[in-house]
Backbone bond lengths (Angstrom), bond angles and torsions (degrees), N, CA, C in turn:
res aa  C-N    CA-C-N  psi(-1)  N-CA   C-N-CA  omega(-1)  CA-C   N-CA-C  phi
1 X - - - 1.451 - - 1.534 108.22 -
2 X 1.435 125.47 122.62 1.032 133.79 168.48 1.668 134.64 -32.03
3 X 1.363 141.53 121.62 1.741 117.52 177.40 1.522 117.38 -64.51
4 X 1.199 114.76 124.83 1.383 101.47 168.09 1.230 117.94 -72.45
5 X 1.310 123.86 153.41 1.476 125.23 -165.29 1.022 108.18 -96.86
6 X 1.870 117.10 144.59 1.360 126.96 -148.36 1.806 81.92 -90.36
7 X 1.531 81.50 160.96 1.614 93.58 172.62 1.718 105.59 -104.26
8 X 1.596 100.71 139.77 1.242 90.00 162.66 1.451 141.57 -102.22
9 X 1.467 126.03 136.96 0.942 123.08 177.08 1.496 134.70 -76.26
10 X 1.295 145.30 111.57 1.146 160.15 171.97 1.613 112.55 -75.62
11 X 1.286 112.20 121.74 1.710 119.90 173.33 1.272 112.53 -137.47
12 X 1.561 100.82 126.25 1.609 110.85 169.00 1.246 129.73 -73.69
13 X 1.043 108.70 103.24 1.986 114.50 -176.00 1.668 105.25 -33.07
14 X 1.250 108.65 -71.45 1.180 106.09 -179.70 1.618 143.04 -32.30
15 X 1.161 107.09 -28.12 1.342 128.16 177.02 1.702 113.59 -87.42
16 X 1.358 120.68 -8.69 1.503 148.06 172.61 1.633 105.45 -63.51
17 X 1.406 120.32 106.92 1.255 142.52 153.59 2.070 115.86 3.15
18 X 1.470 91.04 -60.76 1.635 111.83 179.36 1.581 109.36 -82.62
19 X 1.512 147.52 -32.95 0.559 158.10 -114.18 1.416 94.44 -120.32
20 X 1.664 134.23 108.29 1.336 134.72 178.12 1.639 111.63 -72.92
21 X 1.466 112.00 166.28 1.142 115.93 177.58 1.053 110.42 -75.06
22 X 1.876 122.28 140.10 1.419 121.52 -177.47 1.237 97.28 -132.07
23 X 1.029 134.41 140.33 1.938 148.33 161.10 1.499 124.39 -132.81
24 X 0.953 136.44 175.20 1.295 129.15 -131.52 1.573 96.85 -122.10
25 X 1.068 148.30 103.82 1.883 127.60 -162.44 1.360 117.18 -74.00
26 X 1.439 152.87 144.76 1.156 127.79 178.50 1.094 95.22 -102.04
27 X 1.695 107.76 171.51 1.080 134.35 -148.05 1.618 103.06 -74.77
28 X 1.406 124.05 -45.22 1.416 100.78 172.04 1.831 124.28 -58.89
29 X 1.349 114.51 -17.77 1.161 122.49 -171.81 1.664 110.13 -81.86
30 X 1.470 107.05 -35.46 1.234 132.64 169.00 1.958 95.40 -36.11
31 X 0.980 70.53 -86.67 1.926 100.83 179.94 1.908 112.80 -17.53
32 X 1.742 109.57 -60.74 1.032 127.79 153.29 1.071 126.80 -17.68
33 X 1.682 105.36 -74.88 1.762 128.54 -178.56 1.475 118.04 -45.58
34 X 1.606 105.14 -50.41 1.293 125.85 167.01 1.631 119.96 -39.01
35 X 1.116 99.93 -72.16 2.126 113.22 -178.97 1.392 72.34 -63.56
36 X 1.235 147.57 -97.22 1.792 144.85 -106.42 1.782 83.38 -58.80
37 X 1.220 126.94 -64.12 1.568 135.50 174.30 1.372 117.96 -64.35
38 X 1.269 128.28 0.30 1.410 117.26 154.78 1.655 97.29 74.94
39 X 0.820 121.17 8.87 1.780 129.57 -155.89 1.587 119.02 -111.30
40 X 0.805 128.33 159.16 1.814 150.49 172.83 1.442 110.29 -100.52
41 X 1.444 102.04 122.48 1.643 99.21 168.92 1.420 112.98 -35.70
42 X 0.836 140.57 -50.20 1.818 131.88 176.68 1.201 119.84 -98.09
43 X 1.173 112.85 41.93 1.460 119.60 138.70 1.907 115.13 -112.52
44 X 1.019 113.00 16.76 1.346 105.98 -179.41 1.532 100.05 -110.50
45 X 1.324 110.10 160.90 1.823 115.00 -169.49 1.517 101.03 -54.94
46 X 1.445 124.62 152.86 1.400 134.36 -154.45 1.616 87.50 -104.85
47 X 1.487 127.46 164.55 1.516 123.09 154.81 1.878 93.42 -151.95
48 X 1.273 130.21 149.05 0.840 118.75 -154.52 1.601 91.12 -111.88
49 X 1.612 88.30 171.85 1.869 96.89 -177.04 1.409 130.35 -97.85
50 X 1.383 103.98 19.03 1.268 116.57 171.06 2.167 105.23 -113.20
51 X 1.286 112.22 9.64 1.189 108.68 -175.75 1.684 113.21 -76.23
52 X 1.135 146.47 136.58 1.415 142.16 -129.91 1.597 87.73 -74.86
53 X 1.659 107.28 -53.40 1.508 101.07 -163.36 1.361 114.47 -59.50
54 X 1.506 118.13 -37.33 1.568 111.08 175.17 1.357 129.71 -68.18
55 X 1.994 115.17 -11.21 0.880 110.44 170.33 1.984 124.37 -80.94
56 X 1.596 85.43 -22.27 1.562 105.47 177.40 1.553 106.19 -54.05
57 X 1.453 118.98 -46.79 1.453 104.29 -152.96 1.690 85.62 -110.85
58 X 1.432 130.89 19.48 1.513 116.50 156.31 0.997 104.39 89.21
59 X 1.568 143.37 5.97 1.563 120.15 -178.19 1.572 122.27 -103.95
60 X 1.197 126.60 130.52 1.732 145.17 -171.16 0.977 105.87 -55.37
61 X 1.333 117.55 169.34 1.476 147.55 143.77 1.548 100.38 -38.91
62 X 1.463 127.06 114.11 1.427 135.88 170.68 1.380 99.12 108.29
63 X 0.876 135.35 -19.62 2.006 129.16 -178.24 1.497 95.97 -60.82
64 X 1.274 93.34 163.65 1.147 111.71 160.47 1.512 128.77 -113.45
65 X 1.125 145.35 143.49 1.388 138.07 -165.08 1.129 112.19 -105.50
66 X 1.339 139.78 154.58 1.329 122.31 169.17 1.593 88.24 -131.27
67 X 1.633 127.19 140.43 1.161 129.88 155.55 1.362 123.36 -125.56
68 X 1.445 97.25 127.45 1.660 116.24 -174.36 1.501 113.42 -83.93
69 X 1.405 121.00 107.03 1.528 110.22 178.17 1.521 104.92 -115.21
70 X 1.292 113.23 164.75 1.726 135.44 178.40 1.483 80.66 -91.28
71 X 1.744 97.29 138.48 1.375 116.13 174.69 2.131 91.80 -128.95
72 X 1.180 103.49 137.46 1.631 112.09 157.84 1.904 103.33 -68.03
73 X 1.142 115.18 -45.36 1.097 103.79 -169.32 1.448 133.01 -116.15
74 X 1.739 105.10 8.43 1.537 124.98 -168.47 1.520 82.41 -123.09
75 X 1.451 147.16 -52.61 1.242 146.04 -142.85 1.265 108.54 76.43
76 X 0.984 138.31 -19.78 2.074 128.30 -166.60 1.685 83.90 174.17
77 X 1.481 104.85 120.86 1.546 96.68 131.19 1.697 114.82 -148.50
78 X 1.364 91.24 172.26 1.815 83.20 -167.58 1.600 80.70 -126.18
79 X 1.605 83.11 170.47 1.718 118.34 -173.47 1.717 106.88 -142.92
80 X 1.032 118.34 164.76 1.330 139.07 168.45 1.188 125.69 -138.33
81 X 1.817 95.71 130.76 1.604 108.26 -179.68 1.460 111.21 -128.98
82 X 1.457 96.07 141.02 1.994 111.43 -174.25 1.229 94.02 -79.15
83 X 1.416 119.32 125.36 2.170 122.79 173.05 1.381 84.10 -76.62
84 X 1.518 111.05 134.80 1.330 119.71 159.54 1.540 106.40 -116.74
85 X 1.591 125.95 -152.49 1.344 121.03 -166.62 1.643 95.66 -125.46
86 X 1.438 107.62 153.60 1.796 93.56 -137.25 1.540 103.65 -178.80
């Protein structure tokens, strides 16, 4: 008797319990982040572009990330990450 063939399952990171909110910054906002931090796109923490969530929501090499986390004791804080190639 033949195997029937497994199905595969596909899961969106994003939709994952642990998994903070990530969105994509645009470029004027980009711009912002930069002067407000005194900073260079590569000096901000790196996340690469093969990481599931960055591939989920589509953003390149040069985006910028913004991630929204639940804090117990901040309520919200966000971070930023440079997509590099990865």
């Amino acid at each position: 008797m033949p195997k029937k063939e497994e199905e595969k399952v596909t899961l969106n990171p994003t939709e994952h319990i642990y998994v903070p909110k990530h969105e994509i910054v645009s470029g004027e906002e980009k711009e912002k982040i930069i002067r407000k931090y005194n900073a260079s796109l590569e000096q901000f923490p790196q996340i690469l572009a093969s990481d599931p969530v960055v591939r989920e929501i589509g953003a390149k090499p040069g985006d910028m990330i913004k991630i929204t986390r639940k804090s117990q004791t901040a309520g919200e804080s966000m971070y930023y990450r440079f997509v590099v190639v990865g």
